[in-house]
mmCIF file as gemmi writes it, N, C-alpha and C atoms, coordinates in Angstrom:
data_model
loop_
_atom_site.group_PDB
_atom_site.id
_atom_site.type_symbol
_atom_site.label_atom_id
_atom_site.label_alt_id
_atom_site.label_comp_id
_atom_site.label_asym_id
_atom_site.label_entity_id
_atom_site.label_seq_id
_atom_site.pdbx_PDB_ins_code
_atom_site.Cartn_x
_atom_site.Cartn_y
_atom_site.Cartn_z
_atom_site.occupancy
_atom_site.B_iso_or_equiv
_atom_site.pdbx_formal_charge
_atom_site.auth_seq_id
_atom_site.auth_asym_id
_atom_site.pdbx_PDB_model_num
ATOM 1 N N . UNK Axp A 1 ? -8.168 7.036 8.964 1 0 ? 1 A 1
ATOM 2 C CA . UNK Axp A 1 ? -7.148 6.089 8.553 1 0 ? 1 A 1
ATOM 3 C C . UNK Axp A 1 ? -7.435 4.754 9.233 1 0 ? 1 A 1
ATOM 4 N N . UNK Axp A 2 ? -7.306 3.895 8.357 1 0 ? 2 A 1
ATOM 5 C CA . UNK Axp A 2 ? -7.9 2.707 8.606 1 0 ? 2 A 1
ATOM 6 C C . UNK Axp A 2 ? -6.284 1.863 10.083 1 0 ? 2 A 1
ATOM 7 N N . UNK Axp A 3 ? -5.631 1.8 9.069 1 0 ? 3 A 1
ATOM 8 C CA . UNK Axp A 3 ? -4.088 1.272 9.466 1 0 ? 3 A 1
ATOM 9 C C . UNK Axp A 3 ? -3.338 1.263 8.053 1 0 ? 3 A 1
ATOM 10 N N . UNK Axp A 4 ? -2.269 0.394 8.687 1 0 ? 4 A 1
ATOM 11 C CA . UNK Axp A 4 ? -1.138 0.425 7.859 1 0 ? 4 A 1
ATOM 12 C C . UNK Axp A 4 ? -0.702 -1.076 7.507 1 0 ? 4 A 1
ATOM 13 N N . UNK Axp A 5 ? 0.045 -1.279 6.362 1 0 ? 5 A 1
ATOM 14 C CA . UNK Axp A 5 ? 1.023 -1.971 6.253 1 0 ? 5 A 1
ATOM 15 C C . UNK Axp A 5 ? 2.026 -2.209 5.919 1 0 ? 5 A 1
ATOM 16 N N . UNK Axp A 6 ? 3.27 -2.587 6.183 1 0 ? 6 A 1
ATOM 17 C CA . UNK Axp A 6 ? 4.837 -2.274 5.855 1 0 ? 6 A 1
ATOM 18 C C . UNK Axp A 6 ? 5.481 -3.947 6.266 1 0 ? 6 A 1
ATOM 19 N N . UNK Axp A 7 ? 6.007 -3.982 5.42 1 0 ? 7 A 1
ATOM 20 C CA . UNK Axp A 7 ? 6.793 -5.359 5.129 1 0 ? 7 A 1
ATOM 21 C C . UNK Axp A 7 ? 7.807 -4.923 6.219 1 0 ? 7 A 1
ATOM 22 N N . UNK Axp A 8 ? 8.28 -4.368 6.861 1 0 ? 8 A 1
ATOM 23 C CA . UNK Axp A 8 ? 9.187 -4.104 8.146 1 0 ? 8 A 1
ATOM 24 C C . UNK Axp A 8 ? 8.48 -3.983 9.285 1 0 ? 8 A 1
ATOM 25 N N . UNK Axp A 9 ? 9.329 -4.71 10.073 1 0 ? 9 A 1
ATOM 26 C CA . UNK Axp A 9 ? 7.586 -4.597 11.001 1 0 ? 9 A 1
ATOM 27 C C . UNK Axp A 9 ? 8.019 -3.536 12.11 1 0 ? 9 A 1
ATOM 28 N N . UNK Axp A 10 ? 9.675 -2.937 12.064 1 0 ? 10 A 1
ATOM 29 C CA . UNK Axp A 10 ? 10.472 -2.596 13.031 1 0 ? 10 A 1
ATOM 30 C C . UNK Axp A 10 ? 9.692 -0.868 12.54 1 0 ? 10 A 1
ATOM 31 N N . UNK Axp A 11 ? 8.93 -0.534 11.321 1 0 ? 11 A 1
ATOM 32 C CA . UNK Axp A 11 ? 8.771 0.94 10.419 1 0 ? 11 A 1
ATOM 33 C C . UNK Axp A 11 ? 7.51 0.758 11.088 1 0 ? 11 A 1
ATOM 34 N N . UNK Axp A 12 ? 6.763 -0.302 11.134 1 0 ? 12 A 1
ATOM 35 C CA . UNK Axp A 12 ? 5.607 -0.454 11.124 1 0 ? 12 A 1
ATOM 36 C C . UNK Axp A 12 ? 4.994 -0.441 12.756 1 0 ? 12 A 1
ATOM 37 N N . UNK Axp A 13 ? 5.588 -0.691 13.505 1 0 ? 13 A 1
ATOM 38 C CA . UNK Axp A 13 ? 5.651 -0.571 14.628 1 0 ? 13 A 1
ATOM 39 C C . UNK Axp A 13 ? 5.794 0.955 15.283 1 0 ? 13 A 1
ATOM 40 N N . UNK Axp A 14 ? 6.804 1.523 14.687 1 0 ? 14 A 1
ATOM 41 C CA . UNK Axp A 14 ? 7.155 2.883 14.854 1 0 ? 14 A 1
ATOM 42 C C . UNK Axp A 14 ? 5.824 3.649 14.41 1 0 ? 14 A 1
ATOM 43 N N . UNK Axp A 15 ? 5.432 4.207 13.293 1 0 ? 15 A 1
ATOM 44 C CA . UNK Axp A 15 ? 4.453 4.641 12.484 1 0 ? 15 A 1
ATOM 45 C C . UNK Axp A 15 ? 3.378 4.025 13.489 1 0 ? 15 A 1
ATOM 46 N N . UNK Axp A 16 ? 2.74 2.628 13.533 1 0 ? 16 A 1
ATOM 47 C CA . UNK Axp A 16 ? 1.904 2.632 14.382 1 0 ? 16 A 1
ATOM 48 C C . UNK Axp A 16 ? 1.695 3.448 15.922 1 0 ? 16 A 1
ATOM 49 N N . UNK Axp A 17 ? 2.972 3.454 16.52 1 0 ? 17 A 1
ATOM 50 C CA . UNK Axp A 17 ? 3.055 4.255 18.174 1 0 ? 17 A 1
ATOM 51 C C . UNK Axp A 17 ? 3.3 5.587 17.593 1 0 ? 17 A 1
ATOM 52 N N . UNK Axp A 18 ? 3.276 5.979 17.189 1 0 ? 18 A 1
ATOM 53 C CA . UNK Axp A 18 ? 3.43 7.803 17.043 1 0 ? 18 A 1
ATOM 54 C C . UNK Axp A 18 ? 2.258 7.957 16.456 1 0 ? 18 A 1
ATOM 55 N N . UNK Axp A 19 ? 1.811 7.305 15.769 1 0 ? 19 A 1
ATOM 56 C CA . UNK Axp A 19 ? 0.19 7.744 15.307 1 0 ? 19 A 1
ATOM 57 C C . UNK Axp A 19 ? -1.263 7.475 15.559 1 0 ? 19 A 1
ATOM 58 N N . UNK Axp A 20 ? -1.036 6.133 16.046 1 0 ? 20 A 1
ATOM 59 C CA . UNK Axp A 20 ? -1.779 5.621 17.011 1 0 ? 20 A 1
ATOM 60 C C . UNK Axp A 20 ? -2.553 4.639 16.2 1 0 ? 20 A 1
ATOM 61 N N . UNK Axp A 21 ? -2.106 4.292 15.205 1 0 ? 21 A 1
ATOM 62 C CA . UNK Axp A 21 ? -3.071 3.216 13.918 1 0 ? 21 A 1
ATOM 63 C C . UNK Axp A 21 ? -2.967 2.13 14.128 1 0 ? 21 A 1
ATOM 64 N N . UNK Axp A 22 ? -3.433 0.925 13.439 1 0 ? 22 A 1
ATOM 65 C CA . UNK Axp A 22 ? -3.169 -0.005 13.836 1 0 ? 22 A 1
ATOM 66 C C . UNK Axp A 22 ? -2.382 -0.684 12.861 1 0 ? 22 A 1
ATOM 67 N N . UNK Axp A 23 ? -1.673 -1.817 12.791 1 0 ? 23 A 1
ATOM 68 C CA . UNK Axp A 23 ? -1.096 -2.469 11.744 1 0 ? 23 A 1
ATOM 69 C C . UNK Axp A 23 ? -1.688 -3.768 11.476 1 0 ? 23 A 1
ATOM 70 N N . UNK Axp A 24 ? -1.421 -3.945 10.413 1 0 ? 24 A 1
ATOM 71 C CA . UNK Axp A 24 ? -2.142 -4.859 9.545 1 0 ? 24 A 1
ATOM 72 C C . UNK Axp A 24 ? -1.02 -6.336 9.161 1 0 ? 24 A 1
ATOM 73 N N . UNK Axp A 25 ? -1.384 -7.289 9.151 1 0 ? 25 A 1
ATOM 74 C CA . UNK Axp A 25 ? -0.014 -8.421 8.782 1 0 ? 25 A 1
ATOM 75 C C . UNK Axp A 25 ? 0.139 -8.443 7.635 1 0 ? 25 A 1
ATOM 76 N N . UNK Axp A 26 ? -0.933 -8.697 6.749 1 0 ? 26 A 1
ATOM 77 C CA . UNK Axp A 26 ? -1.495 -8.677 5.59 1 0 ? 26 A 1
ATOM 78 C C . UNK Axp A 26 ? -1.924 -7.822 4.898 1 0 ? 26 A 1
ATOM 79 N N . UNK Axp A 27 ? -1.528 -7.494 3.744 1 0 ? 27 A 1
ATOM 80 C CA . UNK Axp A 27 ? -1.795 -6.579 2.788 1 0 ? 27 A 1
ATOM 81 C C . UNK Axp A 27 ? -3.273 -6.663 2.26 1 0 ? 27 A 1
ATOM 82 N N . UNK Axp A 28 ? -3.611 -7.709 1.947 1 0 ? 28 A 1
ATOM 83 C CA . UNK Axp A 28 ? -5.153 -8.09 1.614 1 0 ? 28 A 1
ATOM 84 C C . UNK Axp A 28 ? -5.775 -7.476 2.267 1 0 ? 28 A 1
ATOM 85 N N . UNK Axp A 29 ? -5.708 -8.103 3.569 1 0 ? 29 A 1
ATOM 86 C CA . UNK Axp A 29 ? -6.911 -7.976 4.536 1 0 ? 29 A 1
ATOM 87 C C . UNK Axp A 29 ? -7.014 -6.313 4.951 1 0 ? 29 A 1
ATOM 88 N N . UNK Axp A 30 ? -6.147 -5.489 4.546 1 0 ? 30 A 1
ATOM 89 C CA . UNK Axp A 30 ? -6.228 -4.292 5.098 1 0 ? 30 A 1
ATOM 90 C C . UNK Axp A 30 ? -6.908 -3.954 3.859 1 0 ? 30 A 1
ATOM 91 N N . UNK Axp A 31 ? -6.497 -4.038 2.716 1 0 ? 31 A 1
ATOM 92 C CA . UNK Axp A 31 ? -7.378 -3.236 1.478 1 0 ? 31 A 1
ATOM 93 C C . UNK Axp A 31 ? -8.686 -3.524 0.984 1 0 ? 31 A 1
ATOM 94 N N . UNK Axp A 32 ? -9.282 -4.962 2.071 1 0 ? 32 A 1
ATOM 95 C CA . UNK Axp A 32 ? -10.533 -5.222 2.249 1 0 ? 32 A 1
ATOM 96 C C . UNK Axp A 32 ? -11.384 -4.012 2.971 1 0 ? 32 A 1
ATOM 97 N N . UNK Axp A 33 ? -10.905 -3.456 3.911 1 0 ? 33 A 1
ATOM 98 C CA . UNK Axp A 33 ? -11.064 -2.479 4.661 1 0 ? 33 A 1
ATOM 99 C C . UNK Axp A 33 ? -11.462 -1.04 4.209 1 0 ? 33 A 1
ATOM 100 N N . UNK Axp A 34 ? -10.806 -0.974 2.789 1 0 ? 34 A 1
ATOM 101 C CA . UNK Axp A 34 ? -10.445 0.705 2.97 1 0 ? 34 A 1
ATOM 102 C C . UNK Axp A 34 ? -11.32 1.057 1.325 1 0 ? 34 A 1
ATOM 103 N N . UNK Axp A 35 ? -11.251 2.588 1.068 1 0 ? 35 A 1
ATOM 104 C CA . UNK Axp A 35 ? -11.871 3.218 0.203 1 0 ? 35 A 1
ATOM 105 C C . UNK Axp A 35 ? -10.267 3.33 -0.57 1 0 ? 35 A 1
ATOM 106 N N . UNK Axp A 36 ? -9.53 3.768 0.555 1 0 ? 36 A 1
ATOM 107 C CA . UNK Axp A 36 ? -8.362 4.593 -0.788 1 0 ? 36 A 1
ATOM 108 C C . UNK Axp A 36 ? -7.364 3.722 -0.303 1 0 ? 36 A 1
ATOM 109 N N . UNK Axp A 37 ? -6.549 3.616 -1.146 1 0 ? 37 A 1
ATOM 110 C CA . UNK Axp A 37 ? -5.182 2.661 -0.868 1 0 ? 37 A 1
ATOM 111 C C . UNK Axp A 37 ? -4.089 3.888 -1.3 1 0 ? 37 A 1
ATOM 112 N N . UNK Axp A 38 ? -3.194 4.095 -0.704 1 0 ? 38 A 1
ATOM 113 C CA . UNK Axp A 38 ? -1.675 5.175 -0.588 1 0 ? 38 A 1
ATOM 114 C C . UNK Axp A 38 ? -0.562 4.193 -0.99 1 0 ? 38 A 1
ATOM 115 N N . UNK Axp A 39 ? -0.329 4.293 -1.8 1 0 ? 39 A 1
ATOM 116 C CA . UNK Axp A 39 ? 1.45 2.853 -2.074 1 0 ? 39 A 1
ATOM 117 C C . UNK Axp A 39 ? 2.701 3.959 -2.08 1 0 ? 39 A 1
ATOM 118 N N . UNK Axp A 40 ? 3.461 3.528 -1.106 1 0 ? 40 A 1
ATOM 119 C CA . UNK Axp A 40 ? 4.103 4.127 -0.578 1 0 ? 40 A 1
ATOM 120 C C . UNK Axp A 40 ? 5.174 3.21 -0.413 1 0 ? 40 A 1
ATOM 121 N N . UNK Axp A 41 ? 5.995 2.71 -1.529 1 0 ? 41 A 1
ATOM 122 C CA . UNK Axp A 41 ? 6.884 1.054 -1.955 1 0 ? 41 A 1
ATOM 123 C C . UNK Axp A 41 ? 7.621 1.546 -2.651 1 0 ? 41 A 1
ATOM 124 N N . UNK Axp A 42 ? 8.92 0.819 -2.322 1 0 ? 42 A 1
ATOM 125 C CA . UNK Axp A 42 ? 10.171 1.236 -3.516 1 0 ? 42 A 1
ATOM 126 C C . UNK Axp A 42 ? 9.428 0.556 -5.333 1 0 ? 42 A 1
ATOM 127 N N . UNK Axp A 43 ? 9.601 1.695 -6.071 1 0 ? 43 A 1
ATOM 128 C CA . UNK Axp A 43 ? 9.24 1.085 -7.218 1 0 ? 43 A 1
ATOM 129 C C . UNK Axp A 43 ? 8.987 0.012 -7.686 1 0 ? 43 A 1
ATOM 130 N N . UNK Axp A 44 ? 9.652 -1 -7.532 1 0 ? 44 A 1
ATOM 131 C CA . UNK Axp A 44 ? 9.657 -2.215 -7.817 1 0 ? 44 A 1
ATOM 132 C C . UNK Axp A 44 ? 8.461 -3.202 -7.819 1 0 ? 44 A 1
ATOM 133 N N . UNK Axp A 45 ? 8.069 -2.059 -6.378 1 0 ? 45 A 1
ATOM 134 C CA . UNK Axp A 45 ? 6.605 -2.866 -5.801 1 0 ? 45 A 1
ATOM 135 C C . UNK Axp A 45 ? 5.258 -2.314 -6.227 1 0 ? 45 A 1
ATOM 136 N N . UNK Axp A 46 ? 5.574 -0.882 -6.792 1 0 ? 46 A 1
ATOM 137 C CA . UNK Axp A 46 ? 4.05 -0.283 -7.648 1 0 ? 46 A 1
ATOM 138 C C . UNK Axp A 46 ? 2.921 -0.886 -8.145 1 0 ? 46 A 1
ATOM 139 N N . UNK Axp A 47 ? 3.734 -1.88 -8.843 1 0 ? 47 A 1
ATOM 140 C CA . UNK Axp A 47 ? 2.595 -2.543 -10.244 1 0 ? 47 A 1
ATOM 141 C C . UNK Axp A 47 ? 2.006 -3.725 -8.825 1 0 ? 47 A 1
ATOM 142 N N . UNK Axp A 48 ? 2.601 -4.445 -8.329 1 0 ? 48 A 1
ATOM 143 C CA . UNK Axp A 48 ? 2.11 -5.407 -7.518 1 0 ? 48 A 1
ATOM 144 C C . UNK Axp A 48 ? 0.865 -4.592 -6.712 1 0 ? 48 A 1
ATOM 145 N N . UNK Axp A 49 ? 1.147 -3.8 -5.705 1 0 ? 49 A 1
ATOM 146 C CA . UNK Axp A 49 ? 0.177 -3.622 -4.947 1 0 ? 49 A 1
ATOM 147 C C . UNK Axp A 49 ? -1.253 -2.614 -5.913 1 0 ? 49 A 1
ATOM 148 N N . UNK Axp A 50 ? -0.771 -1.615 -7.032 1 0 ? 50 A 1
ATOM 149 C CA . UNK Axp A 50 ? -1.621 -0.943 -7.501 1 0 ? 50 A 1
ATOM 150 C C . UNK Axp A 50 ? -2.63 -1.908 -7.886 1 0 ? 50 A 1
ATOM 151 N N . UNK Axp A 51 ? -2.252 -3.232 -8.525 1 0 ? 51 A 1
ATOM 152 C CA . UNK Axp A 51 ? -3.282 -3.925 -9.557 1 0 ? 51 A 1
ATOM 153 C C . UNK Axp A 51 ? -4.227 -4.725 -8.259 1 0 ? 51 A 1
ATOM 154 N N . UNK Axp A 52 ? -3.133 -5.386 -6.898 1 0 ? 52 A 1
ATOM 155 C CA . UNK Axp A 52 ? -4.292 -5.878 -5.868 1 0 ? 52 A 1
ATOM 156 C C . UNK Axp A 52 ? -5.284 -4.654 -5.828 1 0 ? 52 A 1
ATOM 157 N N . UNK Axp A 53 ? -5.041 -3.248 -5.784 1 0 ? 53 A 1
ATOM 158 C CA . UNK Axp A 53 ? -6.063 -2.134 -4.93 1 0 ? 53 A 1
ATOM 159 C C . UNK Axp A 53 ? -7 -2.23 -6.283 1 0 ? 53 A 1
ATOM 160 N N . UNK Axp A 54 ? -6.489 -2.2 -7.54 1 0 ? 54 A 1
ATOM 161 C CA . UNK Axp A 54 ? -7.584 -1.896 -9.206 1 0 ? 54 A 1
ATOM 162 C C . UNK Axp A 54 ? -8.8 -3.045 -9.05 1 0 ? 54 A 1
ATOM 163 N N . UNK Axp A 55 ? -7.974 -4.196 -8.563 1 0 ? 55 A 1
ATOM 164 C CA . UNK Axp A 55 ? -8.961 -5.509 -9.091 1 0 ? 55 A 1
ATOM 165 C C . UNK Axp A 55 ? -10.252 -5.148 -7.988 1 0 ? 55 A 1
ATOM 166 N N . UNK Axp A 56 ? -9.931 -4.791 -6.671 1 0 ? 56 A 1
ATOM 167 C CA . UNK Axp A 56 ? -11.135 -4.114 -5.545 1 0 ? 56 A 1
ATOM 168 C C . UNK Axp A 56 ? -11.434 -3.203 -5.665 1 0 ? 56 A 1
ATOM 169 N N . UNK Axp A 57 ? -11.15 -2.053 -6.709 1 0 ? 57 A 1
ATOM 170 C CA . UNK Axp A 57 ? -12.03 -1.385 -7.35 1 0 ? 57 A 1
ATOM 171 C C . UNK Axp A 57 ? -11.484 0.196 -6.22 1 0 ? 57 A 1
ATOM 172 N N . UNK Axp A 58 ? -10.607 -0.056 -5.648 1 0 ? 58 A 1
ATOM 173 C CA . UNK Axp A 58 ? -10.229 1.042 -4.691 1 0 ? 58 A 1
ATOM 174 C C . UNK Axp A 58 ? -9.501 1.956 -5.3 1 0 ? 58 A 1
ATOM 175 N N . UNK Axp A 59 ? -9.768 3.255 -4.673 1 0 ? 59 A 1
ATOM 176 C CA . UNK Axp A 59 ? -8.851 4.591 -4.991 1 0 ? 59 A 1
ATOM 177 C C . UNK Axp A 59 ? -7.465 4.789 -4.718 1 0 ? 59 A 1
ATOM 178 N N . UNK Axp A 60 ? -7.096 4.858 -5.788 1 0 ? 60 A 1
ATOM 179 C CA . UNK Axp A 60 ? -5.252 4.556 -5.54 1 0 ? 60 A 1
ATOM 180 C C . UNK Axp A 60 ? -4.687 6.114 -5.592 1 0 ? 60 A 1
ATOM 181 N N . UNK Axp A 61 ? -3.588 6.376 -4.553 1 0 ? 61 A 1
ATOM 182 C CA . UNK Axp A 61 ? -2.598 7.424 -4.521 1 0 ? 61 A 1
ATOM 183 C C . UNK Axp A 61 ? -1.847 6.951 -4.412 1 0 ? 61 A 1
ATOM 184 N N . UNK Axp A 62 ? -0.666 6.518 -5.393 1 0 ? 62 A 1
ATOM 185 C CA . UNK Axp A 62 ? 0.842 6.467 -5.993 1 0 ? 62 A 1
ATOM 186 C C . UNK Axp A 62 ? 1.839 7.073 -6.168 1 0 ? 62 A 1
ATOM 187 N N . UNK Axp A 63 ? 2.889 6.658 -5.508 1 0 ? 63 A 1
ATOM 188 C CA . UNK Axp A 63 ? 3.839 8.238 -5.88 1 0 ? 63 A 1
ATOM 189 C C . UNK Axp A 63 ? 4.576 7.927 -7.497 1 0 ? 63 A 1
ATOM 190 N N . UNK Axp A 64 ? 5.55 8.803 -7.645 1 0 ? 64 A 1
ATOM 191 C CA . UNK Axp A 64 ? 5.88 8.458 -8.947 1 0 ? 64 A 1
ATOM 192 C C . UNK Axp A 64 ? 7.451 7.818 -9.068 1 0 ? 64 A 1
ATOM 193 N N . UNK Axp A 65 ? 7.744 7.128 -9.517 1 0 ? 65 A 1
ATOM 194 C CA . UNK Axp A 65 ? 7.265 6.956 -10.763 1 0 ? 65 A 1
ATOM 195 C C . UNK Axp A 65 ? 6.204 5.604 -11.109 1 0 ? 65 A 1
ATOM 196 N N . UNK Axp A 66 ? 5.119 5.666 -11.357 1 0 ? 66 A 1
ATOM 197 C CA . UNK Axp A 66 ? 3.89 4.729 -10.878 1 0 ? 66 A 1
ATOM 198 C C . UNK Axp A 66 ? 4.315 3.284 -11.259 1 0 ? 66 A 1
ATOM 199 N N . UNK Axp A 67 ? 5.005 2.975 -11.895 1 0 ? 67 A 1
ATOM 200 C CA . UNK Axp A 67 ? 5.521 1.434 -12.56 1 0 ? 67 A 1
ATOM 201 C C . UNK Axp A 67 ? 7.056 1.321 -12.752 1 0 ? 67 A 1
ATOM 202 N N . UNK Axp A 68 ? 7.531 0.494 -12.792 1 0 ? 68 A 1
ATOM 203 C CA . UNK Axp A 68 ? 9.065 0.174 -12.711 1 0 ? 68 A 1
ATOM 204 C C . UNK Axp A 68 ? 9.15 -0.084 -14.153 1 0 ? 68 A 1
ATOM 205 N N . UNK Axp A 69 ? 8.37 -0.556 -15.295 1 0 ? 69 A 1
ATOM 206 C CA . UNK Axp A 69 ? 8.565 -0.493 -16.547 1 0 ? 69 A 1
ATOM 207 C C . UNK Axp A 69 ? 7.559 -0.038 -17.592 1 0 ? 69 A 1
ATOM 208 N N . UNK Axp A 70 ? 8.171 0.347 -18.306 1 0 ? 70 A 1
ATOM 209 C CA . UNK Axp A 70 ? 6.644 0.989 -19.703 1 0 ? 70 A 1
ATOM 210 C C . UNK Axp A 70 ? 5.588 -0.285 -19.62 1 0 ? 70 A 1
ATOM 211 N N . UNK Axp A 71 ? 6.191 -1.381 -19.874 1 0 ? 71 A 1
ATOM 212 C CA . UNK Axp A 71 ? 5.755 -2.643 -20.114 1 0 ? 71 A 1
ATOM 213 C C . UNK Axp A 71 ? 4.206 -3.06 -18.766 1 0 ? 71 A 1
ATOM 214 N N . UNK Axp A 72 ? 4.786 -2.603 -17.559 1 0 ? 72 A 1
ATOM 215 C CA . UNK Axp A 72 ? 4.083 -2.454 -16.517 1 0 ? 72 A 1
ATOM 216 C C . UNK Axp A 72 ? 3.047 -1.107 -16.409 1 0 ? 72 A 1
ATOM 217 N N . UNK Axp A 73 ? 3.487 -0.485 -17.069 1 0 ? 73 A 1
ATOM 218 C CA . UNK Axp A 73 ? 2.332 0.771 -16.979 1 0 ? 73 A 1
ATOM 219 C C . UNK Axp A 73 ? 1.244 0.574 -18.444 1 0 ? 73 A 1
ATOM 220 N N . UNK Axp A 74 ? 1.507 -0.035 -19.187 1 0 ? 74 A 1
ATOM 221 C CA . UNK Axp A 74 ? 0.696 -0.224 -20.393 1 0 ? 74 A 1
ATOM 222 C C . UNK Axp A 74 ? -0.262 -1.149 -20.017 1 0 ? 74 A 1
């Protein structure tokens, strides 16, 4: 595991000391980093981060429901 990133930094902090990872400020710069990207975001945020990880060509694990609209999953 590369690290993490979480728009809370109070989750992100936590998750970092119990696991020992590092955190990331930036979403970019961490998925520069990695093979697989995990989105792990209230729905809303699916389509945003899936399409940054598609355009770098990275392996995405998504939970479901993968898009907040048909419109977004098409």
């Amino acid at each position: 595991m590369v690290g993490i990133f979480d728009s809370n930094e109070e989750n992100a902090t936590h998750i970092s000391n119990k696991y020992g990872v590092p955190v990331f400020d930036n979403v970019d710069e961490l998925m520069q980093l990695v093979d697989v990207v995990d989105i792990v975001k209230p729905t809303i945020s699916h389509f945003e981060y899936a399409v940054k990880a598609m355009k770098l060509s990275k392996h995405i694990f998504i939970e479901k429901p993968v898009t907040n609209t048909l419109e977004e999953a098409r």
